[in-house]
N, C-alpha and C positions, 0 to 999 in steps of 0.2 A: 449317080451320085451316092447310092444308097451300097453299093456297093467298094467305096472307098475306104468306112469305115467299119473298123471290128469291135463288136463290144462283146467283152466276156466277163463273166464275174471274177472276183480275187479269189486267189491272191495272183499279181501279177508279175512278181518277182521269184523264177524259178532256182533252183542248186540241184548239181548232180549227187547230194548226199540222200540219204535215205537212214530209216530205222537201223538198218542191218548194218549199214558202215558205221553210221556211229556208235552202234553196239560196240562192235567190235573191235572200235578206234579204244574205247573205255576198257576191253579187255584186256590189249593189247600195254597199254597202260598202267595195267596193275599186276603184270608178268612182273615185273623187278621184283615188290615186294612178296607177290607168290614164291617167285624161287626161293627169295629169302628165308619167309615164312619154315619151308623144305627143307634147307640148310639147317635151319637153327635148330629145329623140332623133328626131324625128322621125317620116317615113314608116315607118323601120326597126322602129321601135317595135311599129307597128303590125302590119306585117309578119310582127314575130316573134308576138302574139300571135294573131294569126288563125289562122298557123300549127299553135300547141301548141292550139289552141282546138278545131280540125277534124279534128286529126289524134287527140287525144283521144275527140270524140265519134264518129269513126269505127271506130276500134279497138274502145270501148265495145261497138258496134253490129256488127261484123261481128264478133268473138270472142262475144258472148252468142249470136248465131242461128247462125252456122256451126258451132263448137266446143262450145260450152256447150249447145246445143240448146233457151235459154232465153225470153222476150222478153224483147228490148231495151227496157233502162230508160235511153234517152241524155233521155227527156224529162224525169227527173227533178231536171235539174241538178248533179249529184256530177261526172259529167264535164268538165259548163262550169266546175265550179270548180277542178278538178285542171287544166285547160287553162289557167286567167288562171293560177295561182298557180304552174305552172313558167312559164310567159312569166318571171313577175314574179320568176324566180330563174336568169335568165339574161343577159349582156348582149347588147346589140340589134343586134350585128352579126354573132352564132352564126348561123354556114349552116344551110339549112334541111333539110336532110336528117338533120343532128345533134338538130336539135328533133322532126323526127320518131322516130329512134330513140328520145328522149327520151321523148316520149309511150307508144310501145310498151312502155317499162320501167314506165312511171307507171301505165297500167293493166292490160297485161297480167301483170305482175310485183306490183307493189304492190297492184293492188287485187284485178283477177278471179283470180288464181292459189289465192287463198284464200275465192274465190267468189263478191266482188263487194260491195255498200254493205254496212255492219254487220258484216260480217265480218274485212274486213282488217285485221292487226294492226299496220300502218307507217303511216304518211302518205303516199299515192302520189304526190302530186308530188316530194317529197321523194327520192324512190324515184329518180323518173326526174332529180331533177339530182343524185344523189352517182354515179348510174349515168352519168351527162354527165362528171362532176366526173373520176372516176378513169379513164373510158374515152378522155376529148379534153380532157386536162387545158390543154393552151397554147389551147385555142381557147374554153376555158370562164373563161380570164382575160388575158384580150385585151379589156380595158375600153374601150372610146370617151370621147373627149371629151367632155364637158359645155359644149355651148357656149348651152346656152335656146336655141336658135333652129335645130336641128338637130345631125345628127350631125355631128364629123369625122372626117377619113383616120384624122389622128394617134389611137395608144392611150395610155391611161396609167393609173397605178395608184391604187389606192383607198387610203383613209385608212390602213386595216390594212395594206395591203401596206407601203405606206411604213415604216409604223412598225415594221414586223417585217424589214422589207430594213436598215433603219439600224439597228435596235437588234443586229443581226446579223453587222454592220460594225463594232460598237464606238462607234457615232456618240450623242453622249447626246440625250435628249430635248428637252434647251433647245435645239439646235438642230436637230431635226428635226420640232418643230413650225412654225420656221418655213415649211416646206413644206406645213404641212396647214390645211383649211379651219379658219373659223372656226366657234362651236361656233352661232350664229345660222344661218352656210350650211349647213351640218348638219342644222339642225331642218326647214328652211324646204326645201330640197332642193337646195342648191347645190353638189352631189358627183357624182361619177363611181361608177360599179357598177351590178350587175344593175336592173332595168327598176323592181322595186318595190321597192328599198330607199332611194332617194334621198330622200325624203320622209319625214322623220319625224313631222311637221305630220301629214299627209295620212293616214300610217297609222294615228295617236292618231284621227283624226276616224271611220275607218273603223271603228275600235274601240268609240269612243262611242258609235255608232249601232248597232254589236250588241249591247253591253250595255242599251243602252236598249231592244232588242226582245227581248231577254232568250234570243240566241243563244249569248252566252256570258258566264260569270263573271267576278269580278274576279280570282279565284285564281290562273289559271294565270299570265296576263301581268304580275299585279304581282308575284310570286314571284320570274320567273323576271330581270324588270328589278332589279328589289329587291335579289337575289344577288349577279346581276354588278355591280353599283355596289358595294355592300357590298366584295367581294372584289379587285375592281379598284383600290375606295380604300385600304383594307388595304394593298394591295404599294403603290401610289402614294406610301404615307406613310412606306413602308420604306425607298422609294429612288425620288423623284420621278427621277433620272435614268437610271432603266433602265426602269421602268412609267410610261405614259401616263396622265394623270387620267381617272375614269370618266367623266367625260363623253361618252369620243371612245368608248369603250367602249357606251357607250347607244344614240349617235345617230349610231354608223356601221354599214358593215357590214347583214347582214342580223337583226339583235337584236331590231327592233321588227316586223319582217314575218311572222319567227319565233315570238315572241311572243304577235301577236295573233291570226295567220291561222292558224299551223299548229301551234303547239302547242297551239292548242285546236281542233283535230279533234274532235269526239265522239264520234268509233269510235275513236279510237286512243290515249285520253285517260282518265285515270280517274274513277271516277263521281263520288265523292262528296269535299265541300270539302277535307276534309284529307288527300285520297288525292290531289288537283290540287293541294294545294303543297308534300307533296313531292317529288311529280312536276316541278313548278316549282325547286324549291330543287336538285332533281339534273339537271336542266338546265341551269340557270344555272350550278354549281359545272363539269359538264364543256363549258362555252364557255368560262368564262375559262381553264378549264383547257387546253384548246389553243389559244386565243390567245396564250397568256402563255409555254407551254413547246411548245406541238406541232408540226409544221412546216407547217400551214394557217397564214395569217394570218386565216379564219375557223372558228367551230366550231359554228355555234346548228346547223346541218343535219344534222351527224353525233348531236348531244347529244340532239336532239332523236326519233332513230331509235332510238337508245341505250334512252332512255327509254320509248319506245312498245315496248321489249322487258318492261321491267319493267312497263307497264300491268296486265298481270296477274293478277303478284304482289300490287301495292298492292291493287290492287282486292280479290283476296282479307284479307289482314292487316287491310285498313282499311274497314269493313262501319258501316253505319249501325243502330246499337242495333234490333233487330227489335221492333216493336208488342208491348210486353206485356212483353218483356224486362227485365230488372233488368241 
């Protein structure tokens, strides 16, 4: 009889995915906007990502064997992804030795210090650009041209900036949107700022294709767009001449790269649907909220660290009913 039945501990529900597929399902995913990135900006482009790419999987690899006394998992892809995804939150003419320290933060800081994949409580690229952000603040918003056809000398400012430099000055919004792109060059990628935010086409497509592989849900990124539109139109309707319409709010800025790429981490993100929006909905509430009052003219990077604090918490309070439960 005793041999009828198997008892084995959980989980008892297996999938043929693994670490390294879904790595690389998320790299694969953010090829559109990379190429983009390359196009627009050119060599630089490229430069810079190779850069955060190698200096990533180096660090990986020399911190696990030398320090951690552990083997190196650089083959598993978490570091290729932490390397594209600070590229993609820098712009393309940051010196290289800034991207390197950048990297150093992103994994030695963000991820290994708390042991490494599964463990970290932040997002580590993220890590490593608020770590850029407040340590080389003039050289981490020193924006390039947008000229499609490479870089130029000249810098200039991003949609946010703008509108946070004029709204600052007293200048109303009628006329300082005649200064800003249109809300088609916006979608399409016709802006200046970091490497992967130009594109908001490109990163919805990037999107699509993880949810179709079923790397990540729809909770987090409609939540956390859903909010700031909601609350951007809100103040818009209060006083279209001091608030910007949410559109410029959606499809500027880093909101959509945010959104798709990094706030939905799986280690840093909570587990279950309604613990991801309102992980989402406290996202979205502290990005408008220092766009609108803070002295960033962005905030999805900080909101979004914020909220990997309270990962947690949610996850505790917000528990999926146990089997058998009432």
């Amino acid at each position: 009889m005793s041999k009828l039945l198997t008892v084995s501990p959980s989980p008892h529900v297996h999938s043929d995915d693994s670490t390294q597929k879904i790595m690389y399902r998320v790299v694969l995913a953010m090829v559109p906007a990379l190429a983009w990135s390359v196009f627009v900006f050119g060599i630089d482009a490229l430069r810079v990502i190779l850069i955060a790419v190698l200096a990533c999987l180096a660090f990986e690899y020399l911190i696990q064997k030398y320090l951690m006394k552990i083997k190196p998992s650089v083959m598993d892809g978490s570091a290729l992804v932490t390397g594209i995804l600070l590229a993609f939150n820098v712009p393309s003419n940051l010196p290289w030795w800034i991207i390197i320290i950048g990297s150093l933060a992103a994994i030695g800081i963000g991820k290994l210090s708390f042991g490494g994949l599964g463990h970290n409580i932040f997002n580590p690229a993220l890590v490593g650009r608020v770590f850029m952000l407040i340590s080389f603040p003039v050289q981490m918003t020193s924006w390039p041209v947008n000229t499609q056809s490479g870089i130029d000398a000249v810098t200039s400012a991003t949609p946010l900036s703008i509108i946070k430099e004029g709204i600052s000055n007293g200048t109303p919004i009628s006329e300082i949107s005649k200064n800003l792109p249109s809300a088609l060059e916006m979608f399409w990628g016709g802006i200046g700022g970091s490497l992967g935010e130009i594109s908001a086409a490109l990163l919805i497509l990037g999107g699509l294709y993880m949810l179709y592989k079923k790397v990540i849900t729809w909770h987090i990124p409609v939540s956390i767009i859903a909010t700031v539109g909601i609350m951007a139109g809100i103040f818009w309707m209060v006083n279209p001449e001091i608030y910007i319409n949410p559109v410029y709010h959606i499809l500027t800025g880093g909101l959509m790269l945010g959104a798709i790429f990094m706030a939905t981490d799986m280690v840093s993100s909570p587990m279950t649907p309604k613990g991801q929006i309102i992980y989402g909905i406290g996202i979205g509430v502290i990005t408008i909220s220092i766009r609108l009052f803070g002295a960033y003219p962005e905030g999805i990077s900080f909101a979004i660290l914020i909220m990997n604090a309270f990962t947690p918490l949610i996850n505790y309070y917000v528990k999926p009913k146990r089997f058998g439960g009432k």
